[in-house]
C-alpha positions as a printed NumPy array, in Angstrom:
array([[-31.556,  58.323,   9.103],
       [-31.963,  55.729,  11.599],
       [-34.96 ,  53.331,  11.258],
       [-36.165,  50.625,  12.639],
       [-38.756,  47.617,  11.346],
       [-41.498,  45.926,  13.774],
       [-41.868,  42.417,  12.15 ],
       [-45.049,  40.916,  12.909],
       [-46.642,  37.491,  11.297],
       [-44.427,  35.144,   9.535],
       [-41.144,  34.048,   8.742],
       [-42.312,  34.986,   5.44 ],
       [-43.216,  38.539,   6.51 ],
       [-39.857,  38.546,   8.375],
       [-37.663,  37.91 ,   5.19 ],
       [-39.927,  40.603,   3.424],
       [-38.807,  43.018,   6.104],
       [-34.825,  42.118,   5.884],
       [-35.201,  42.93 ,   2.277],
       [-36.509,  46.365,   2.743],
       [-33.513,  46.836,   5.6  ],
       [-31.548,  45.668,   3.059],
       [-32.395,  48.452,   0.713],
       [-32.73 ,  50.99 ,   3.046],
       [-29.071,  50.241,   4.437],
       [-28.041,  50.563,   0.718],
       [-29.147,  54.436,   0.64 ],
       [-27.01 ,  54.644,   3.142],
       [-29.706,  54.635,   6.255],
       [-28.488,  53.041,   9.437],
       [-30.581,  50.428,  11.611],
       [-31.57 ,  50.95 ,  14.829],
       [-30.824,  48.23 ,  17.245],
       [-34.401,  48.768,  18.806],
       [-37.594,  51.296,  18.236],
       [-36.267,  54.146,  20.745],
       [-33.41 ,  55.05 ,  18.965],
       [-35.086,  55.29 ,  15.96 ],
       [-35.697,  58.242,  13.785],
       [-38.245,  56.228,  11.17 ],
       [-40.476,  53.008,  12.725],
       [-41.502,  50.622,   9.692],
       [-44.544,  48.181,  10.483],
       [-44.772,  45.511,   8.624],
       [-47.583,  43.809,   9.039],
       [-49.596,  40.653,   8.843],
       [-53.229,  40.486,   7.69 ],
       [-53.787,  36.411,   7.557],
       [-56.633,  36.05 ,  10.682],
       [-58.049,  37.924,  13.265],
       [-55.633,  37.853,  15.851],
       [-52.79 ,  39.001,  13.202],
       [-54.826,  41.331,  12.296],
       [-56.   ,  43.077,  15.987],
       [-51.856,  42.841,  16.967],
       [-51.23 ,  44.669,  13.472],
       [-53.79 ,  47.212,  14.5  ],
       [-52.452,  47.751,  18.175],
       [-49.132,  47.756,  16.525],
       [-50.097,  50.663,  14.952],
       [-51.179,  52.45 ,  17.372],
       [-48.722,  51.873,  19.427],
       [-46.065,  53.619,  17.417],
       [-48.567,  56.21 ,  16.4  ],
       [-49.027,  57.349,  20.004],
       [-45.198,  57.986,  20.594],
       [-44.93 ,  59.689,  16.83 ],
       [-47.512,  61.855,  18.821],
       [-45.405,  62.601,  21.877],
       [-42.538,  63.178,  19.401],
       [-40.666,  60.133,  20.225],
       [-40.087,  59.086,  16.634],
       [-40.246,  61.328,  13.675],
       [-42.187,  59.179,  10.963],
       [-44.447,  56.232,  10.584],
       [-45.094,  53.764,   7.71 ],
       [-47.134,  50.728,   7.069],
       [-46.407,  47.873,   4.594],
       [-47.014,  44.442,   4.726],
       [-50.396,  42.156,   3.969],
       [-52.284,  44.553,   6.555],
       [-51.875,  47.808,   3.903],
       [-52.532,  45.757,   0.878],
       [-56.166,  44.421,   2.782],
       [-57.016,  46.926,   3.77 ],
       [-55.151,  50.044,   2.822],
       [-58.003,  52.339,   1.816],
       [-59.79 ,  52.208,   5.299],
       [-56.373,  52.54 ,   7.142],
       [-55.065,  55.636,   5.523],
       [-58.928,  57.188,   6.633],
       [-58.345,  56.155,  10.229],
       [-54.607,  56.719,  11.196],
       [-54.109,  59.909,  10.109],
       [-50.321,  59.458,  12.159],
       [-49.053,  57.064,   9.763],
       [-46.739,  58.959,   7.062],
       [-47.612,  55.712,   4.315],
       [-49.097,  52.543,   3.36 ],
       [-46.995,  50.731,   0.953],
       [-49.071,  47.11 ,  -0.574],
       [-47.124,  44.371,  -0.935],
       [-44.251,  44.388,  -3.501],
       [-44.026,  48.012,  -2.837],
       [-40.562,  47.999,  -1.738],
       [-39.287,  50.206,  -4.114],
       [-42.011,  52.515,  -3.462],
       [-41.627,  52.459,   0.341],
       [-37.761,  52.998,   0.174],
       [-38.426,  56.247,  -1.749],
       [-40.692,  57.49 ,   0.995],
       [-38.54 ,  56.656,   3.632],
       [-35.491,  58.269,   1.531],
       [-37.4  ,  61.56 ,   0.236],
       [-40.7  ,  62.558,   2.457],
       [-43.203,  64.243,   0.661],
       [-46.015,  65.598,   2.278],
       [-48.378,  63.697,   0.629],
       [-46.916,  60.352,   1.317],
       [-49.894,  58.673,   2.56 ],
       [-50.585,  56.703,  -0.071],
       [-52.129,  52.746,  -0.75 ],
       [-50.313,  50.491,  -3.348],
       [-51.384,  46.526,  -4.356],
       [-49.88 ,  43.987,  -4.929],
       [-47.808,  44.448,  -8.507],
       [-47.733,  41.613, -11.196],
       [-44.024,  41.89 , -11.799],
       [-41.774,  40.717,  -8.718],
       [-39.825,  43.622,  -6.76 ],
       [-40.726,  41.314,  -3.673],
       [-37.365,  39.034,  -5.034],
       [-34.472,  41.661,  -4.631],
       [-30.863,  40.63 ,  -5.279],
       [-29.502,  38.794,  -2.314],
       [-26.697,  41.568,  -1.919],
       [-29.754,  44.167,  -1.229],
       [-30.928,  41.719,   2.071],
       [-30.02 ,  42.471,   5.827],
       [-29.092,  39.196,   7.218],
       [-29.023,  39.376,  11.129],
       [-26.148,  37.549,  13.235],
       [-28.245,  36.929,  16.43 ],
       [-28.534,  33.233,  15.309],
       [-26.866,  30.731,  13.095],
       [-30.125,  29.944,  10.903],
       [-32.451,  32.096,   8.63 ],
       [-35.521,  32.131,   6.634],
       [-35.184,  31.485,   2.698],
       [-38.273,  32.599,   0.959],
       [-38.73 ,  30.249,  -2.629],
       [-41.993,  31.489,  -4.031],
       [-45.165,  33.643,  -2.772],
       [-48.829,  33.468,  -3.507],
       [-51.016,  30.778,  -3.418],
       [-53.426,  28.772,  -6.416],
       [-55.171,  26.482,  -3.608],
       [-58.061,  29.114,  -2.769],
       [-58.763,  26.985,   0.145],
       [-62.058,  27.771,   1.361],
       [-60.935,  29.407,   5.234],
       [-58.112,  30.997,   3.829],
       [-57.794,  34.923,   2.129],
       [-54.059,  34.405,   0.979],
       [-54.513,  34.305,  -2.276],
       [-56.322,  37.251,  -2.544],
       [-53.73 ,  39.046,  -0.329],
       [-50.612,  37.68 ,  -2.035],
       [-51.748,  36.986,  -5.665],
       [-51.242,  34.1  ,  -7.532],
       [-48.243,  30.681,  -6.685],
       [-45.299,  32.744,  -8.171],
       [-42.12 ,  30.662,  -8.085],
       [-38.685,  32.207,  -7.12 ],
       [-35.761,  32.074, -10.179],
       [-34.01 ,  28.971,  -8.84 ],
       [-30.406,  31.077,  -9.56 ],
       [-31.928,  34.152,  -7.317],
       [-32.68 ,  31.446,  -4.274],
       [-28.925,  30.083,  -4.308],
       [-27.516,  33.504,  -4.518],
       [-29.309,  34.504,  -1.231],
       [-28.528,  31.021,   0.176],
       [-24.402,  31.68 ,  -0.583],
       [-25.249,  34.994,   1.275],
       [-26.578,  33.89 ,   4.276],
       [-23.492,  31.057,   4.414],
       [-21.419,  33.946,   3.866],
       [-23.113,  35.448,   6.926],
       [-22.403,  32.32 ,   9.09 ],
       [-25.964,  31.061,   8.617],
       [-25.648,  26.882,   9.069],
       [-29.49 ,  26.531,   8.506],
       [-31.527,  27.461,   5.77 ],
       [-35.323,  27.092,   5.878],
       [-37.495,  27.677,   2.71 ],
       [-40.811,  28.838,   3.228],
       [-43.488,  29.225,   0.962],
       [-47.152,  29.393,   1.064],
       [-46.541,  25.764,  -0.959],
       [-42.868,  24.496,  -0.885],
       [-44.177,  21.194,  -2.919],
       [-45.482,  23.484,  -5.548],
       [-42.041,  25.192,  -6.285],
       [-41.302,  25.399, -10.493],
       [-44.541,  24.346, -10.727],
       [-45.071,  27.691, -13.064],
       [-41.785,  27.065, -14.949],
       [-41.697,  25.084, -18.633],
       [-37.997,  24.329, -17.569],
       [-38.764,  21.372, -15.451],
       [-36.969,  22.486, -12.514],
       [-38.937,  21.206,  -9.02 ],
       [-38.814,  21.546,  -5.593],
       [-36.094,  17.977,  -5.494],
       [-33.707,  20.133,  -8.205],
       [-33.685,  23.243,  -6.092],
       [-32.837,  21.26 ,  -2.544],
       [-30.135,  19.651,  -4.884],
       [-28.392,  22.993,  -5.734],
       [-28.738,  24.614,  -2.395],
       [-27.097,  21.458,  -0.781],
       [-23.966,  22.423,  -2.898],
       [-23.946,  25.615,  -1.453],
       [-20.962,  25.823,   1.249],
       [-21.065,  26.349,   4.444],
       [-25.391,  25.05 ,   4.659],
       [-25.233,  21.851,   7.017],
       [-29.1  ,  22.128,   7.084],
       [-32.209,  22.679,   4.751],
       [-35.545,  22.618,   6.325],
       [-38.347,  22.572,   3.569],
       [-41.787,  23.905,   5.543],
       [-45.299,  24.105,   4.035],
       [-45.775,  20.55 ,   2.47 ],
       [-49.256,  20.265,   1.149],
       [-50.225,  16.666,   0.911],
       [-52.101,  17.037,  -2.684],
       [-48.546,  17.278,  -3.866],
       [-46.316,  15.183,  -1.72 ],
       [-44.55 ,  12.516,  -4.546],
       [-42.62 ,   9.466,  -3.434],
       [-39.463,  11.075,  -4.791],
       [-39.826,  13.954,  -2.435],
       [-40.278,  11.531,   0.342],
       [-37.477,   9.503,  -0.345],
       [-35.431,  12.552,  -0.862],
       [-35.62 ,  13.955,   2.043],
       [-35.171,  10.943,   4.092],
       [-32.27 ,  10.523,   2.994],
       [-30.087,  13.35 ,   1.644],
       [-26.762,  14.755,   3.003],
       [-28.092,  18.685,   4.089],
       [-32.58 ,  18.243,   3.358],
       [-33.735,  17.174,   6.909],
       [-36.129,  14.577,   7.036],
       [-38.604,  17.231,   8.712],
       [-42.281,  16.636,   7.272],
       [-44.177,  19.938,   7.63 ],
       [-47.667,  18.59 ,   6.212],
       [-50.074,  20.936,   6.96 ],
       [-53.231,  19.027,   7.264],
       [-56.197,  20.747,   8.212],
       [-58.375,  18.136,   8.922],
       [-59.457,  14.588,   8.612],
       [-62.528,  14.089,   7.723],
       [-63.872,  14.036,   4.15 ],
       [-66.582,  15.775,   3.944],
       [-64.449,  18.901,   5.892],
       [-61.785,  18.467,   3.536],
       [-64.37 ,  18.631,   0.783],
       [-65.86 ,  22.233,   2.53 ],
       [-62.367,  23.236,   2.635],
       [-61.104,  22.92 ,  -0.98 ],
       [-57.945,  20.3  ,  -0.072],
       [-58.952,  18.166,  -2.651],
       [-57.149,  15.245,  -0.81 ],
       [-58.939,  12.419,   1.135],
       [-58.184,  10.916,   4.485],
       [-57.611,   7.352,   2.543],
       [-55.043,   9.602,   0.747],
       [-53.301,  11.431,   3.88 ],
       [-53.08 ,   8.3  ,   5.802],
       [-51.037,   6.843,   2.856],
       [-48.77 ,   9.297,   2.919],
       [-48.194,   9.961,   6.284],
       [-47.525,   5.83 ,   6.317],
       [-44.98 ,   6.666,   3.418],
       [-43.302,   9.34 ,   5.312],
       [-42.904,   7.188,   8.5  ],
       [-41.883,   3.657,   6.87 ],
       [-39.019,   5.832,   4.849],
       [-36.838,   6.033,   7.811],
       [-37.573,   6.   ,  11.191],
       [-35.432,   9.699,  12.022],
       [-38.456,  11.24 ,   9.867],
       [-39.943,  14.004,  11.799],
       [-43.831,  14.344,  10.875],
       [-45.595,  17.966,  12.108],
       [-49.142,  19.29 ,  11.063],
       [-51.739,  21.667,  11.762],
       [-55.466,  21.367,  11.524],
       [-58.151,  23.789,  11.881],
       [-61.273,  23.501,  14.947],
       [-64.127,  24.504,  13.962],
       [-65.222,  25.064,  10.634],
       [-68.747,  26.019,   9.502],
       [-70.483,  22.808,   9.503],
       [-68.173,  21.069,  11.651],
       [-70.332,  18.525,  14.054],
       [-69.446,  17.144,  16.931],
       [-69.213,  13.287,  15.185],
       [-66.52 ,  15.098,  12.634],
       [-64.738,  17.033,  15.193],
       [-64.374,  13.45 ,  16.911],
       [-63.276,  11.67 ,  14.044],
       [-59.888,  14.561,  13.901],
       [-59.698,  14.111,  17.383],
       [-59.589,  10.067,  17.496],
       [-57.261,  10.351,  14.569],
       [-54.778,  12.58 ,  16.296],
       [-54.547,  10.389,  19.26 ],
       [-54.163,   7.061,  17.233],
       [-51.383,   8.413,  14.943],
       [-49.415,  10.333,  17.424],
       [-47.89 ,  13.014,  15.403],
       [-44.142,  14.123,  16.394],
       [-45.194,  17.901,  16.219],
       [-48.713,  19.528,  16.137],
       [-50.551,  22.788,  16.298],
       [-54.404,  23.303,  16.326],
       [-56.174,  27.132,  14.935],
       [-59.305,  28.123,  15.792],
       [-61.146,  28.525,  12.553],
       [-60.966,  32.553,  11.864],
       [-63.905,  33.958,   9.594],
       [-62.265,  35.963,   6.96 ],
       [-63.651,  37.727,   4.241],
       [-63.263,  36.753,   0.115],
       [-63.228,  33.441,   1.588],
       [-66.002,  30.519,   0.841],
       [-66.365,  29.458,   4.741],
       [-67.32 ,  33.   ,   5.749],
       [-70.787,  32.504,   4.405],
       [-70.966,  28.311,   5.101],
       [-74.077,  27.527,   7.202],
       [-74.063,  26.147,  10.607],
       [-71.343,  28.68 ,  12.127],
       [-69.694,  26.61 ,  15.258],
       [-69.802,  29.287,  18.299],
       [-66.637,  30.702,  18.989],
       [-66.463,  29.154,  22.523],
       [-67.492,  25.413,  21.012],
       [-64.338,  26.089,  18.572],
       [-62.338,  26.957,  21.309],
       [-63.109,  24.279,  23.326],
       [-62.505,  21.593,  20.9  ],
       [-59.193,  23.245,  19.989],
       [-57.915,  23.047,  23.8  ],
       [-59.366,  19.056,  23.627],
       [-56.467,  18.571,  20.612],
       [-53.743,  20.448,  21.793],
       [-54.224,  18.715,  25.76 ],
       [-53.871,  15.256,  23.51 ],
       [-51.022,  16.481,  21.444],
       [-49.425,  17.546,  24.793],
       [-50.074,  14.25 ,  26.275],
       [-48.091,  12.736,  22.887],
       [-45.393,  15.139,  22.893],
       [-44.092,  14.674,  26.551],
       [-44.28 ,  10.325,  26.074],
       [-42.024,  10.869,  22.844],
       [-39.603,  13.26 ,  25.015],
       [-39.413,  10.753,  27.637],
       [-38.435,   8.108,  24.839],
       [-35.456,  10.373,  23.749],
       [-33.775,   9.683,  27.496],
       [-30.142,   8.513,  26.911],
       [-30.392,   8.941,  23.171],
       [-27.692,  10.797,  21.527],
       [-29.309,  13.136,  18.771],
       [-27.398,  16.475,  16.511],
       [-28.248,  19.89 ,  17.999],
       [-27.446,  22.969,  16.38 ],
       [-26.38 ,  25.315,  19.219],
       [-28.931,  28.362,  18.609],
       [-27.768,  30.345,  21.565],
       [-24.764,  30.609,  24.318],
       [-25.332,  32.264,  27.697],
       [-22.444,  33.087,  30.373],
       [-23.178,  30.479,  33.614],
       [-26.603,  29.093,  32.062],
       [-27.214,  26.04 ,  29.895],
       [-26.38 ,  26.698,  25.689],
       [-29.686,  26.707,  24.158],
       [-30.533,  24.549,  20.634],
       [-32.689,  22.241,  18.546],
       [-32.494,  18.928,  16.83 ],
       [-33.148,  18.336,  13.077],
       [-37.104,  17.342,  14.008],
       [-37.512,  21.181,  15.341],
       [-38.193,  23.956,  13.77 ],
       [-37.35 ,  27.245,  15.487],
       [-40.326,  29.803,  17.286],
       [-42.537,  26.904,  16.676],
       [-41.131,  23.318,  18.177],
       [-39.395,  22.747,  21.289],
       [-35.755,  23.571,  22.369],
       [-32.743,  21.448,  23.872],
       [-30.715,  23.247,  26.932],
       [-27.3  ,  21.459,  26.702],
       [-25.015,  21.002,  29.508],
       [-21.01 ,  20.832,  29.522],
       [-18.14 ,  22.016,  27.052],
       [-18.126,  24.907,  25.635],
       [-20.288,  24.831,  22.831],
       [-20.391,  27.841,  20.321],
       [-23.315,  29.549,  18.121],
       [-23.633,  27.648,  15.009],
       [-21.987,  24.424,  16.362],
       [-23.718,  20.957,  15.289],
       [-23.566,  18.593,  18.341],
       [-23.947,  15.428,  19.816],
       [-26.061,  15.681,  22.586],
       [-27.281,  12.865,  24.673],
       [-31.079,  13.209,  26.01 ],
       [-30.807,  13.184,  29.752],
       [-34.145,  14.499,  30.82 ],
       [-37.528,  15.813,  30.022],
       [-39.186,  18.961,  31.154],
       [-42.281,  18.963,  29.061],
       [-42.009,  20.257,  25.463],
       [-38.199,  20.663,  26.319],
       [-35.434,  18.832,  26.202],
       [-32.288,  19.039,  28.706],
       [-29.039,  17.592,  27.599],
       [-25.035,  16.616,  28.003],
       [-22.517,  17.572,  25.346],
       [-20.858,  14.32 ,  24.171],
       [-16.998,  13.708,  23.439]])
């Protein structure tokens, strides 16, 4: 059986779907290189805000209308989507074969394996962990020469914009021995760059008694052969310690890449939103972060628009974004979502105020991002090469950027190959992007 899987939503979600590949390869089912040649199409969805959820939705549909002409025999759902809201979609898309809740893997593989006629069936999220297979059971794509390392799921914060924890469960931690199994796999694979994501990488072992923490686990994965880079994402500031800092400043393989997801500045927002950290308290450790070394890459995100957001608050983020100049920076319109606090906060901000305000931080960040570029002219920095094309520029990133979410370097001369780490010198800007020369 060939098969196919439509990632949508996170790297999280992504890593999710290469472990049911991974299983469904070990049946003995082969993977389609893309959706037309597929016998079986696997959605796996994302449920986190509106817009994830409409493109889940038209998703959907969009594979259910070519089931319908017969261009694809089957059609299952799984991801945070079917464990939302499972009960409603099996009553309206009457073209999917199943809906299989998150941590349904086993479950899923079955259907896929054995069809039953009655397949159509809604499972949530299990207390045990069948999300955490082996790392022999994973696909692990060659396309690039980095991959996504998932550490823990769930989330304990129960901030007060945000359904995850009702989607995902609980902060479950990852066996530290299972994470450096999958990370020797993906070396094994030719994988240079790990990232860990997490709804929390700070809280990692924070549910063990054996006092392993997120600084132990970046120790043993740097052992791991082959891994020249770890990039830690999802840093909540509540938890950021001076030993993290310093650790990650300055070790061999953990890039000094700050992923501090922020939210907002002003106290009596953070206080609506459950961060239980002050701005008194985020200034001091962003000034932690960026006294540590100056190579430390700082990026956040923070929410416009809140319930009860006024125009003096919304100010207060914005003047606070433009003094502190942040290397990397993404603004969300706030997304009403139900089981959440905000969705019944008075004082609503219209969606077109929200909107607004967002494109106010994000023409600022731009502003920020293009004078730091500019400052990178004639500097040599490492690039991992990402991608080679016949006649046109090799295509990479430095250590400050992530990939699918910061900006890119397109590097000149030599012949540089996938997976090569490089010394590039900065010879121009072109907005978020970078254009270099291969040195030596």
């Amino acid at each position: 059986m060939k098969f196919f899987i439509k990632k949508l939503g996170c790297p999280k979600n992504d890593v999710d779907g290469d472990y049911i590949a991974g299983k469904l390869i070990d049946r003995g089912h082969q993977l389609a290189t893309d959706d037309s040649s597929a016998d079986v199409v696997i959605v796996n969805t994302c449920g986190f805000i509106l817009p994830a959820k409409e493109e889940s939705i038209e998703t959907i549909l969009y594979y259910a209308n070519h089931k319908n002409e017969g261009e694809i025999g089957r059609l299952y759902v799984a991801g945070c989507l079917a464990q939302r809201y499972g009960d409603e979609l099996v009553k309206e898309l009457k073209e999917v074969d199943g809906f299989f809740g998150l941590g349904q893997i086993e479950q899923l593989i079955d259907a896929v394996t054995e069809p039953a006629a009655d397949d159509a069936v809604v499972s949530r999220v299990s207390a045990d962990r069948l999300t955490y297979l082996a790392g022999d059971r994973r696909h692990v794509g060659d396309k690039f020469p980095y991959d996504y390392l998932k550490i823990a799921d769930g989330c304990d914060r129960f901030c007060a914009y945000c359904a995850i924890p009702h989607i995902r469960g609980r902060y479950r931690s990852r066996p530290l021995e299972d994470i450096v199994k999958e990370a020797r796999l993906l070396a094994s694979r030719g994988k240079k760059e790990i990232i860990l994501v997490s709804q929390e990488g700070t809280a990692y072992g924070r549910d063990f008694d054996n006092g392993t923490d997120i600084i132990r686990l970046l120790g043993e994965l740097e052992k791991v052969d082959g891994i020249e880079w770890i990039r830690l994402m999802y840093l909540h500031p509540e938890s950021m310690t001076d030993g993290l800092i310093e650790y990650m400043s300055f070790s061999g393989k953990t890039l000094g890449y700050f992923d501090v997801p922020l939210q907002h500045i002003s106290d009596k927002i953070l206080v609506a939103m459950n961060r239980r950290v002050t701005r008194k308290e985020i200034e001091k450790i962003l000034s932690k972060i960026r006294l540590a070394s100056p190579g430390n890459i700082i990026r956040t995100t923070f929410i416009a628009g809140l319930p009860g957001e006024t125009e003096e608050e919304f100010l207060e983020l914005r003047d606070f974004i433009e003094d502190f100049e942040f290397d990397r920076l993404g603004v969300f319109e706030y997304s009403p979502e139900e089981d959440t606090k905000a969705i019944n906060f008075d004082d609503q901000v219209p969606d077109k105020v929200a909107a607004e305000r967002q494109d106010v931080l994000m023409n600022l960040q731009q502003e920020v991002a293009f004078k730091k570029n500019i400052g990178l002219i004639h500097k040599a920095r490492k690039v991992i090469i990402d991608e080679v094309r016949a006649g046109s520029p090799a295509i990479g990133r430095t250590e400050g950027d992530c990939p699918e979410i910061d900006q890119q370097v397109y590097v000149k001369g030599g012949k540089p190959a996938v997976g090569d780490i490089a010394d590039v010198e900065i010879v121009m800007a072109d907005g978020y992007d970078l254009i270099g020369v291969l040195k030596g």
